[in-house]
C-alpha positions as CSV (number, residue, x, y, z in Angstrom):
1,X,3.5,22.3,-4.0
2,X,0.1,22.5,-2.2
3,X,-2.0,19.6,-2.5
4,X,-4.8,18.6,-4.2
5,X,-8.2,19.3,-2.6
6,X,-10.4,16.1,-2.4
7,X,-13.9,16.3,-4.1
8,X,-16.7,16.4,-1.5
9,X,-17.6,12.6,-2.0
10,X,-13.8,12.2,-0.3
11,X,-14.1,14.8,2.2
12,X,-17.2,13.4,3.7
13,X,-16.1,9.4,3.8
14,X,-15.7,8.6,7.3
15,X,-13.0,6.4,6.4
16,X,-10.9,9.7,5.3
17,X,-7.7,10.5,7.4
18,X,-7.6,6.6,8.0
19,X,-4.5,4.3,7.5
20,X,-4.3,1.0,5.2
21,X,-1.2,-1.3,4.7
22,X,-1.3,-2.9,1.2
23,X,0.8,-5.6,1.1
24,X,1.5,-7.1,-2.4
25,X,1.4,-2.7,-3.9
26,X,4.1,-3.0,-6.3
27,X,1.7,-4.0,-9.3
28,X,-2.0,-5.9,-10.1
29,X,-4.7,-5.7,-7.7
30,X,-2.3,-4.1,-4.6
31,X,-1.5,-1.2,-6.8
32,X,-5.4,-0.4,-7.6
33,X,-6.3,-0.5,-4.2
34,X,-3.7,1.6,-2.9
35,X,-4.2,4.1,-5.6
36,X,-8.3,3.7,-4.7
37,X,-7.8,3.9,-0.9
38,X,-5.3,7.1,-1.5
39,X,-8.0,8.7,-3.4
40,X,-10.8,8.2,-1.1
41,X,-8.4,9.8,1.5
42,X,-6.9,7.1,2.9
43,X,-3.2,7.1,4.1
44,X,-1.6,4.2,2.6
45,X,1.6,2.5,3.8
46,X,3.0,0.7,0.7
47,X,5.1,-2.7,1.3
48,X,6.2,-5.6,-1.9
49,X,9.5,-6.3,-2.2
50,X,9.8,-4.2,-5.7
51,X,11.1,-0.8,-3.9
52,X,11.3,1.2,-7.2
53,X,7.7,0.5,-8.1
54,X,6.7,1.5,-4.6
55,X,8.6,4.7,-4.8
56,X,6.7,5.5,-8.0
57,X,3.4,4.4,-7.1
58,X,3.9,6.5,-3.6
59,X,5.0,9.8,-5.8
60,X,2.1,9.6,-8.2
61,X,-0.3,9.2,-5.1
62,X,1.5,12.5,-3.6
63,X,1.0,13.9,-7.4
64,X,-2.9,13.2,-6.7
65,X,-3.1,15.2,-3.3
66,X,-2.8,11.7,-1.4
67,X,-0.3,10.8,1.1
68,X,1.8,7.1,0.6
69,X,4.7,5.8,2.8
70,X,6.8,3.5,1.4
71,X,8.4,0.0,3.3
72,X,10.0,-2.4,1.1
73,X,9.9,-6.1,2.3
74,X,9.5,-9.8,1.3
75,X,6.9,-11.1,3.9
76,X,8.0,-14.2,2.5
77,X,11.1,-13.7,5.5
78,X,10.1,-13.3,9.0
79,X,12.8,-10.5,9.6
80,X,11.0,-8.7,6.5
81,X,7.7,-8.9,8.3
82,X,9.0,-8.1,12.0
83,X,11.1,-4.8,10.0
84,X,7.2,-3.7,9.0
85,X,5.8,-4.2,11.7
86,X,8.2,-2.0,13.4
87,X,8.2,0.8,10.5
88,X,4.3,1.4,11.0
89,X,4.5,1.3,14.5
90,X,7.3,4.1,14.5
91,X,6.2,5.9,11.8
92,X,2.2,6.0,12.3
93,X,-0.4,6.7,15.2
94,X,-2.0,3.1,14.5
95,X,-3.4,1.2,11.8
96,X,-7.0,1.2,10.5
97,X,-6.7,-1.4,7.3
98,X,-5.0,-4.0,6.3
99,X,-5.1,-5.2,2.6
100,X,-3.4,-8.6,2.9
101,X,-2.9,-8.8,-1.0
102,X,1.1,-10.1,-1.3
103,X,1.3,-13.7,-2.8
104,X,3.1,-16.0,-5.0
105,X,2.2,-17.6,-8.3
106,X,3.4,-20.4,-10.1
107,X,2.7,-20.3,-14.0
108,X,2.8,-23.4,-16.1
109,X,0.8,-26.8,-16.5
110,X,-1.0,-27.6,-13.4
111,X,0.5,-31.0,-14.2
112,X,3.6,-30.2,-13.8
113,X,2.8,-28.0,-10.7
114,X,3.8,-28.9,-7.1
C-alpha cells in the first residue's frame, strides 16, 4: 500500500524525518501528540504499558502515511525502562524528542489521598 503524501505544510517542517518517544501513548494527551507528531512527519516510537492500544494507535498512524514503532513497557520498573532504552537504540539512528507524558493518577477525595 503506498503511502500517504504529506501536504506541503509537512513536507517543509524541518522537524520532518525526526524521531519522538511518547511515553504515556496508549490514551489522553500521549495519544494526541503522537498522532500530531506522526502527522507533521515525525517518526514516533510508541511506549505505555497498554500493548493493544499501542498496536492500534501505531496502525492508524501507518493508515495516515506516518510511520510508528511500537515498545510496550511500564517505566514504573527499571528493567521496563532499561528494555526501551535498548529497543530505540537498536532499532533507530538516534533520538530527536522525547515526550515524557507516562504518569499515574489517583482518583478520589483528596482527603482520603496519600
Amino acid at each position: 500500500m503506498a503511502q500517504k503524501p504529506f501536504p506541503p505544510a509537512v513536507r517543509d517542517n524541518p522537524w520532518r524525518g525526526r524521531t519522538a518517544l511518547v511515553t504515556g501513548a496508549s490514551s489522553g494527551i500521549g495519544m494526541a501528540v503522537a498522532r500530531k507528531l506522526a502527522a507533521e512527519g515525525l517518526r514516533v516510537v510508541l511506549t505505555a504499558r497498554r500493548k493493544d492500544r499501542l498496536e492500534a494507535l501505531a496502525e492508524e498512524i501507518g493508515r495516515d502515511g506516518g510511520t510508528a514503532l511500537v515498545c510496550a513497557a511500564d517505566l514504573s520498573h527499571e528493567l521496563d525502562r532499561q528494555r526501551l532504552v535498548q529497543y530505540v537504540e537498536a532499532s533507530l539512528p538516534g533520538l530527536d524528542i522525547l515526550v515524557n507524558n507516562a504518569g499515574r493518577g489517583w482518583y478520589g477525595f483528596l482527603s482520603n489521598i496519600p
